[in-house]
C-alpha positions in Angstrom: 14.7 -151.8 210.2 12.7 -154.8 209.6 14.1 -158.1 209.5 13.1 -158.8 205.9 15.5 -155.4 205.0 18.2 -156.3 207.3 18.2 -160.0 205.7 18.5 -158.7 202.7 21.4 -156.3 203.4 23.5 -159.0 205.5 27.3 -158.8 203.7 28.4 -162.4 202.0 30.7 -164.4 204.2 33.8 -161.9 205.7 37.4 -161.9 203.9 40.0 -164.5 205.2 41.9 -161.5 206.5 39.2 -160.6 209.1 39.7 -161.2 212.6 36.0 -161.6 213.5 34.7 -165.7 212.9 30.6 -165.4 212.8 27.8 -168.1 214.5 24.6 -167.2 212.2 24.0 -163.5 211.0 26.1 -161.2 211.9 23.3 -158.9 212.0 22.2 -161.0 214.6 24.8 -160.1 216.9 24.7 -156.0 216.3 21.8 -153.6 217.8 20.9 -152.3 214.2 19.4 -149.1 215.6 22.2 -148.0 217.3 25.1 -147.9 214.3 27.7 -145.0 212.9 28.1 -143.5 209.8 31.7 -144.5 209.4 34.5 -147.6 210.0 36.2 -144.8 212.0 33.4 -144.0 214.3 32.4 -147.6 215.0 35.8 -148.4 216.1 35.9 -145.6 218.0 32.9 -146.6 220.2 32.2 -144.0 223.1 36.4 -143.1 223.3 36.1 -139.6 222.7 37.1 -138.4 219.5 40.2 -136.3 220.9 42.0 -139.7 222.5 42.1 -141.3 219.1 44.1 -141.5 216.3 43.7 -143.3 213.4 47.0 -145.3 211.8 45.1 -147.2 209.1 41.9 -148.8 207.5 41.7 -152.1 205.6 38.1 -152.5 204.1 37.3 -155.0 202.0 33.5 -155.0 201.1 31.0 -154.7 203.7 34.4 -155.5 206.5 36.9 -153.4 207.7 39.5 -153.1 210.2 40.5 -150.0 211.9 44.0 -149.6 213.8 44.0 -146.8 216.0 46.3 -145.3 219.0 44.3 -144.1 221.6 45.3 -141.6 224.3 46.2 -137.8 224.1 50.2 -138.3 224.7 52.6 -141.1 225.1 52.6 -144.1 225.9 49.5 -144.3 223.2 47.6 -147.9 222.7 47.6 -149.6 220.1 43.8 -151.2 219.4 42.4 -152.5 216.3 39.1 -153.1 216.1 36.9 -154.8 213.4 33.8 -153.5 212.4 30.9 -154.5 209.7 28.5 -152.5 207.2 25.0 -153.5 207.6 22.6 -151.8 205.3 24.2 -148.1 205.3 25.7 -148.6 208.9 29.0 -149.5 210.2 28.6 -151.5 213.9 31.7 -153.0 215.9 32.2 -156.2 216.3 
């Protein structure tokens, strides 16, 4: 993606509710070739699929956060990651 496109795809400034506080463009601070098709897969990361479970989404624009439990069986984790759309693609934060 060129940097003309990916300047002109950057969200507006993040919700007050997000957890994430930004230094410049955020899509300064994401690999833009490497993001996921979903809020639920960019939190997820390289956790494979079968030790996570999603308990909710709050998305607000171009932010979202993602609470999930992760493991396959009690005692589960509680994580909650906060992730960002850029362009098409969602990329943790």
């Amino acid at each position: 993606m060129s940097q003309e496109n990916v300047r002109a795809t950057t969200p507006p400034d993040p919700p007050a509710w997000y957890p994430v506080t930004f230094r410049g463009d955020p899509a300064d601070s994401v690999d833009l070739d490497n993001g996921y098709s979903s809020p639920e897969e960019a939190a997820r990361g390289d956790i494979p699929e079968e030790f996570v479970t999603i308990a909710d989404i709050r998305i607000e624009g171009d932010y979202a956060v993602v609470s999930m439990l992760t493991n396959d069986r009690p005692p589960f984790e509680p994580v909650e990651e906060a992730v960002i759309r850029i362009g098409s693609k969602w990329f943790p934060m």
